[in-house]
C-alpha positions in Angstrom: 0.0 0.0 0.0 2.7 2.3 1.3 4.4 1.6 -2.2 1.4 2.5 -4.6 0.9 5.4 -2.7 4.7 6.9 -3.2 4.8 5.8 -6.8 1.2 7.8 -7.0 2.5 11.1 -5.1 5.4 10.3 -7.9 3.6 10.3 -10.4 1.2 13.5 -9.7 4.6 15.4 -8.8 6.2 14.8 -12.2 2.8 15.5 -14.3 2.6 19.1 -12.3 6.4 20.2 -13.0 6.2 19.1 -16.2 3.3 21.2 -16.9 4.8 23.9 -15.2 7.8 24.2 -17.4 5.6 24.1 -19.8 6.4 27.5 -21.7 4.2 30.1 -22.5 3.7 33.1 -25.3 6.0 34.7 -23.6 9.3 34.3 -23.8 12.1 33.3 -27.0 11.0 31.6 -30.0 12.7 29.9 -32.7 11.7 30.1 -36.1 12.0 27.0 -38.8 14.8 29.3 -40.3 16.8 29.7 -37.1 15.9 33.0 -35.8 14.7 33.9 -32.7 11.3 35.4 -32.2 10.4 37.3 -28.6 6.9 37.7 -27.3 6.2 39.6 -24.7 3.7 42.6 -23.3 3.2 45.8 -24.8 0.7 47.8 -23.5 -2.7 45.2 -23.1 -1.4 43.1 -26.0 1.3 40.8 -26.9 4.1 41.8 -29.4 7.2 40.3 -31.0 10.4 41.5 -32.4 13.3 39.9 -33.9 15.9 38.9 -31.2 18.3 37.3 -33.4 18.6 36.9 -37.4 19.9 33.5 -38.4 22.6 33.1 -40.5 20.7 30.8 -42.9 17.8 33.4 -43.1 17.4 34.7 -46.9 18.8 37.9 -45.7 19.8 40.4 -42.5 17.6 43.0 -44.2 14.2 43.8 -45.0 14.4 43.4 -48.7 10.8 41.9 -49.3 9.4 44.9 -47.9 6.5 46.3 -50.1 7.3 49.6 -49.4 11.4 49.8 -50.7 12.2 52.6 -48.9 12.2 50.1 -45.7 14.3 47.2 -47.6 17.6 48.4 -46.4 16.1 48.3 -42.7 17.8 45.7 -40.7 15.8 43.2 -39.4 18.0 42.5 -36.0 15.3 44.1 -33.2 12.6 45.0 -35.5 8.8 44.0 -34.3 7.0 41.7 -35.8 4.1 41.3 -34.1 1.4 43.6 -32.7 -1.7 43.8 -31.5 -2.4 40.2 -29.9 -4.3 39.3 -27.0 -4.2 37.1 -24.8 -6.4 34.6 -23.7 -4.2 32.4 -21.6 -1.1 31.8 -21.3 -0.9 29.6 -24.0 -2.8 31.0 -26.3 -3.3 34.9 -27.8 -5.6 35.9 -30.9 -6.6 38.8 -33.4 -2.9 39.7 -34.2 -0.9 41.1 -36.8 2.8 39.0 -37.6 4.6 40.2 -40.6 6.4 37.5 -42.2 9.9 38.8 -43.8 10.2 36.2 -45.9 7.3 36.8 -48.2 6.7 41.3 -46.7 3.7 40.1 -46.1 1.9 40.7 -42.4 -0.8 38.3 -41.3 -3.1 38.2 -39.4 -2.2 35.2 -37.0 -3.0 33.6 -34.1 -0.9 31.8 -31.1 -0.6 28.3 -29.3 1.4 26.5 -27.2 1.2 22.7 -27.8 3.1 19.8 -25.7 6.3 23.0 -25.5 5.9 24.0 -29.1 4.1 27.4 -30.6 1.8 26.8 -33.1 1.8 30.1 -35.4 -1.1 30.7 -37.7 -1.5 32.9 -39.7 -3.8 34.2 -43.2 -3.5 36.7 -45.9 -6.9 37.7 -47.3 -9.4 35.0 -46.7 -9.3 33.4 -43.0 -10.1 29.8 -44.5 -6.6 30.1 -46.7 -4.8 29.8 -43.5 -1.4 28.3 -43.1 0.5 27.4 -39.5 4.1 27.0 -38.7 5.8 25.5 -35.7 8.4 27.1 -33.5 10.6 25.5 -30.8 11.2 27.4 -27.6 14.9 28.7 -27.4 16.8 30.6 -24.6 18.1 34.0 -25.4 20.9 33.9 -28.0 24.9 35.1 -26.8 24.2 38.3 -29.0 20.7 39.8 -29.0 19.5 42.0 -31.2 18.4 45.5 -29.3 14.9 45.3 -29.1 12.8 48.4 -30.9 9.8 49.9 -29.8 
């Protein structure tokens, strides 16, 4: 008895700090490219800015930019995300991400699922949506300065 019950306080210990490391929004993201994404308060909402540009992103600049007097801008600290809000913390809706890779911004939603953020995001019609997965990362050696 005395054994089923240490093995059960065992168990129930484990399941609660593993779901308390469990990350949030907030905090250091990485991209599928290698960068790092940070998320974090603003005001009410959530935002996100560029922490760290990988080396195998297309470019350190903003050169898909619609408007090309902003290609030259370096991407290193620039935000990406405004406007989000959130409803837990794992979870934040009715933002605006701009992706730049394509110099598009989406409009995009956030979840964390088993440690992993789930980023969705569409252009134009809400049922052409597309999601991409990032992996939760410390903060690089070098960090970009973070723009407001």
């Amino acid at each position: 008895m005395r054994r089923c019950l240490a093995l059960a306080i065992l168990f129930f210990t484990a399941a609660f700090a593993s779901r308390a490391q469990s990350p949030g929004i907030i905090g250091n993201w990485t991209t599928p490219l290698g960068s790092i994404v940070h998320f974090d308060h603003c005001g009410q909402q959530i935002c996100a800015w560029i922490l760290f540009v990988s080396p195998s992103a297309p470019s350190n600049k903003d050169i898909h930019n619609s408007d090309s007097s902003l290609r030259n801008r370096p991407l290193c600290g620039m935000r990406v995300g405004s406007g989000f809000t959130l409803n837990s913390p794992t979870t934040a809706s009715s933002g605006l991400l701009y992706d730049p890779k394509t110099g598009r911004t989406y409009h995009s939603k956030l979840a964390v699922d088993s440690g992993k953020l789930i980023v969705r995001g569409y252009y134009g019609l809400a049922f052409l949506s597309g999601s991409e997965t990032w992996t939760h990362a410390e903060a690089p050696a070098n960090p970009c300065p973070i723009a407001n």
